[in-house]
ZASE-828832 format. One record per residue (C-alpha): x, y, z; residue in one letter. Coordinates in steps of 0.25 Angstrom, whole numbers, padded with zeros to 4 digits, always signed. Layout:
% ZASE-828832
XYZa ...
This chain:
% ZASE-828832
+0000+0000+0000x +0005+0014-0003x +0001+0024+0006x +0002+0040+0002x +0000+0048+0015x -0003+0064+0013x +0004+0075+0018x +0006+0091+0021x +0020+0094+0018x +0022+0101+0029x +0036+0096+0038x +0026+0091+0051x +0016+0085+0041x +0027+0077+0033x +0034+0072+0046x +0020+0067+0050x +0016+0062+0037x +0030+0054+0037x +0027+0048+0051x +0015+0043+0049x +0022+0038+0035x +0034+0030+0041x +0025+0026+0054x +0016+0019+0042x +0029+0012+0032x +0035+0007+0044x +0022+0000+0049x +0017-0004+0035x +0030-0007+0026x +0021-0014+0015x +0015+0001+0011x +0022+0013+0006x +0018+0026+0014x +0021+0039+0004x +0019+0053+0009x +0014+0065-0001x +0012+0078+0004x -0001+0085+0001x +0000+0102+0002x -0015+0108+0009x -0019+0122+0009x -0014+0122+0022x +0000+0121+0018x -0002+0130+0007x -0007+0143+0013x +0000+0147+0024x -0002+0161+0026x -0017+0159+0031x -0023+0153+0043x -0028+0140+0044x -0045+0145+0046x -0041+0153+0034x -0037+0142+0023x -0049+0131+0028x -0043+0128+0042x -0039+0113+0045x -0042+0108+0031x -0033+0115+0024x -0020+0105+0029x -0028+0092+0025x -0037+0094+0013x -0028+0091+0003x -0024+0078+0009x -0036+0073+0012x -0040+0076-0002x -0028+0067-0007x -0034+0056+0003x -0047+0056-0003x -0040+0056-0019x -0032+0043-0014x -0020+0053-0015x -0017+0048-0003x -0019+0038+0009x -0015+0044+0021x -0014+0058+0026x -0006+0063+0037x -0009+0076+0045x -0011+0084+0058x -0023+0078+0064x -0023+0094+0069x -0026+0098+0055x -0037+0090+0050x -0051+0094+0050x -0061+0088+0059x -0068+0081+0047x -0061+0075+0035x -0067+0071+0022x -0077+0060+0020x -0066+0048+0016x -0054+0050+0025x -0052+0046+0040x -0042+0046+0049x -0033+0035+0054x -0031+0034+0069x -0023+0045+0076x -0008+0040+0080x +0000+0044+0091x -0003+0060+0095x +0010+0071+0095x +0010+0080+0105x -0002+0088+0104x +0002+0099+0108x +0005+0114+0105x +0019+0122+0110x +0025+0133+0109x +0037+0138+0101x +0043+0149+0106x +0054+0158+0100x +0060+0163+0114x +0049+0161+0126x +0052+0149+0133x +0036+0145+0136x +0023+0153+0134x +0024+0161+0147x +0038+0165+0143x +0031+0172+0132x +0032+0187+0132x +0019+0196+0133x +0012+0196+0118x +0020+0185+0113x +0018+0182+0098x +0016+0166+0096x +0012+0161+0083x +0000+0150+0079x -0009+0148+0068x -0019+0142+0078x -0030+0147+0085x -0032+0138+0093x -0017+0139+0100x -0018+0155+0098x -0032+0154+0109x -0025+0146+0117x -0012+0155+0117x -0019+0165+0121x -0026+0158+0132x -0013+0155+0139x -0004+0169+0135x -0016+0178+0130x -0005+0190+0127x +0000+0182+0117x +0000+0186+0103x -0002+0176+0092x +0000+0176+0078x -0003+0167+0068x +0007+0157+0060x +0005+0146+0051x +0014+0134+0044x +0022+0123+0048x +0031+0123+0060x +0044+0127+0054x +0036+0140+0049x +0031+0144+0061x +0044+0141+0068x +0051+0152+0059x +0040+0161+0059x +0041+0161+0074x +0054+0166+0072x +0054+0176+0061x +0042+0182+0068x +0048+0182+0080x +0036+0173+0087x +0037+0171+0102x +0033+0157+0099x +0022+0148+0090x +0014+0137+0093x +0014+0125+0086x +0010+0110+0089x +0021+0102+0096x +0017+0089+0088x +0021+0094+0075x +0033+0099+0082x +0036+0085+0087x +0034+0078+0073x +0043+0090+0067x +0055+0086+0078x +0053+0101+0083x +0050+0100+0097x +0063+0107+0099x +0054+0122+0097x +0044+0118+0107x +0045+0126+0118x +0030+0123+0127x +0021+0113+0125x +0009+0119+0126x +0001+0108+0135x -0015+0105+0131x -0021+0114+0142x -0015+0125+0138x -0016+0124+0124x -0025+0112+0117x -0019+0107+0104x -0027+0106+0091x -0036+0094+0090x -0027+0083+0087x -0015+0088+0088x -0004+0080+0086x -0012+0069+0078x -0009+0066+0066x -0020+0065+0057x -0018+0052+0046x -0028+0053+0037x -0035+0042+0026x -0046+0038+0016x -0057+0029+0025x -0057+0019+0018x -0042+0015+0018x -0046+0006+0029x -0032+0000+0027x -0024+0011+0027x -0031+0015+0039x -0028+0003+0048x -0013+0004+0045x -0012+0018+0049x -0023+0016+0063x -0011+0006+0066x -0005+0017+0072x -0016+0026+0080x -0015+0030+0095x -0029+0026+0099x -0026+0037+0111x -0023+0048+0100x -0033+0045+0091x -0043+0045+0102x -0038+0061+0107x -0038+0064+0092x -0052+0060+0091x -0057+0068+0102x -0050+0080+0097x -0055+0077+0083x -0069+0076+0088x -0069+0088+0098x -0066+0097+0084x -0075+0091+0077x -0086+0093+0088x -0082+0108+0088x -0086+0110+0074x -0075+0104+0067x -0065+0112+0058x -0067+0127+0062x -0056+0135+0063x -0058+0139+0076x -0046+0135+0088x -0048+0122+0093x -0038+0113+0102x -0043+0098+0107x -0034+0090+0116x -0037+0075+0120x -0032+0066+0130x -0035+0052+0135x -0037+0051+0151x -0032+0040+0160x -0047+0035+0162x -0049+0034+0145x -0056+0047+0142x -0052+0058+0132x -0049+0072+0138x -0051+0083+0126x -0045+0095+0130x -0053+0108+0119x -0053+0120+0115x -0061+0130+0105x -0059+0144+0102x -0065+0155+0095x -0059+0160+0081x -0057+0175+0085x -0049+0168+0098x -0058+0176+0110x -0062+0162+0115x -0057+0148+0118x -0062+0136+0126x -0056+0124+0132x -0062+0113+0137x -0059+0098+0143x -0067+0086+0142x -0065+0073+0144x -0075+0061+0138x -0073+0045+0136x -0072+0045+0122x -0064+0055+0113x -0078+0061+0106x -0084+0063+0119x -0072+0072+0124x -0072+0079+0113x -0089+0083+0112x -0087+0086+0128x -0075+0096+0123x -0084+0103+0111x -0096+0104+0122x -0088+0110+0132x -0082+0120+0121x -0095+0122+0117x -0100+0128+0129x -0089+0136+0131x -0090+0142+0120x -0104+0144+0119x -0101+0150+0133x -0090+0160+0128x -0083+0157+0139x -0067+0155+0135x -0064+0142+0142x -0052+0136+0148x -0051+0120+0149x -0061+0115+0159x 
């Protein structure tokens, strides 16, 4: 069997897309396993945000396209970027073992974010950690900054930034944790639904193709992913407004979903954490609760 697996040409998504690659030949020596990069409207215009061009779509779209045209077999992205709903005809496999989920701090001299001077400027193209930023240093200023990690590095020092964030996963699978200077813990900041995940994508009907690649799935990862998938997609799936989700498994069994929800013009954003036995019912318990706050107006902290 030959296998052509889809990728952005990005540095992060080539070293995932050769990961999941080599993890795949070494198991199945009797197949050949190709890579072919794909370039989606999110790679190509960079000088827009992302609620600009068509939001999370615009990374995977062309991919998913090739899957559906039997361009190709597999796909291999950030489960962060995809869309709460694909097309009719593809699926995912299960998820495998989960980076680190969460989001640091690059700093250009500070050694942590209470060293930071009064107004420092730090650079993100996401809402979502821009609110939550805010919360935790409201005199910060933020700018925006798009592309790839190398990108944002040098910008931070052309523009002489006081620090960026970016997602310490792709920094790990880049071999750059060197730049890290503070993890930035799930209570203070909540990740982006499935962060760390990565998202392998097929056709539904490659029954196949899909048990060799579920040969490798973290039952306890997929079942976090699931929950955070599920909490997005109760909150009215792909909108552009910020949105963090952050499961964990307890001792007792149950999944605990860490949440939160802003508004788009950043003057509110409400946490909330539930617990349920099953990774739908924390997630419906989380959109409830944010629900309420919201309909509240009450700018909430997690409970």
């Amino acid at each position: 069997m030959q296998v052509v697996i889809g990728t952005r040409g990005s540095k992060l998504a080539m070293v995932q897309a050769e990961y999941v690659r080599d993890r795949l030949q070494e198991k199945y020596p009797e197949d050949v396993f190709l890579l072919k990069t794909i370039k989606t409207k999110g790679d190509r215009v960079q000088d827009r945000s992302l609620s600009q061009i068509g939001g999370k779509g615009v990374f995977v779209r062309e991919i998913e396209k090739q899957l559906l045209e039997g361009e190709i077999q597999l796909a291999v992205h950030s489960m962060k970027d995809m869309p709460a709903e694909m097309p009719e005809g593809l699926c995912f496999a299960k998820s495998w073992s989960r980076e680190d989920a969460r989001d640091v701090l690059v700093l250009r001299e500070a050694a942590s974010l209470e060293d930071l001077p009064h107004n420092a400027v730090i650079g993100t193209g996401s809402k979502r950690r821009a609110l939550q930023l805010l919360q935790l240093r409201e005199d910060l200023r933020i700018v925006d900054i798009r592309g790839n990690v190398d990108t944002r590095l040098a910008r931070m020092e052309r523009e002489k930034l006081d620090g960026i964030v970016l997602a310490a996963a792709g920094l790990n699978r880049l071999g750059r944790a060197e730049v890290i200077t503070q993890y930035l813990e799930p209570e203070q900041m909540i990740p982006a639904p499935a962060q760390g995940v990565l998202a392998i994508q097929l056709c539904a009907g490659r029954k196949d193709l899909l048990e060799k690649v579920n040969a490798f799935a973290d039952e306890e990862a997929d079942r976090i992913t699931r929950a955070e998938r599920t909490f997005v997609q109760e909150m009215g799936g792909d909108c552009t407004l910020p949105v963090g989700a952050y499961a964990s498994v307890l001792m007792d069994g149950s999944v605990q979903l860490l949440a939160a929800f802003g508004s788009e013009d950043g003057s509110k954003l409400v946490r909330v954490r539930s617990v349920g036995k099953t990774a739908s019912e924390a997630a419906k318990t989380a959109a409830s609760g944010i629900r309420e706050a919201l309909v509240a107006s009450t700018v909430g902290t997690v409970v």
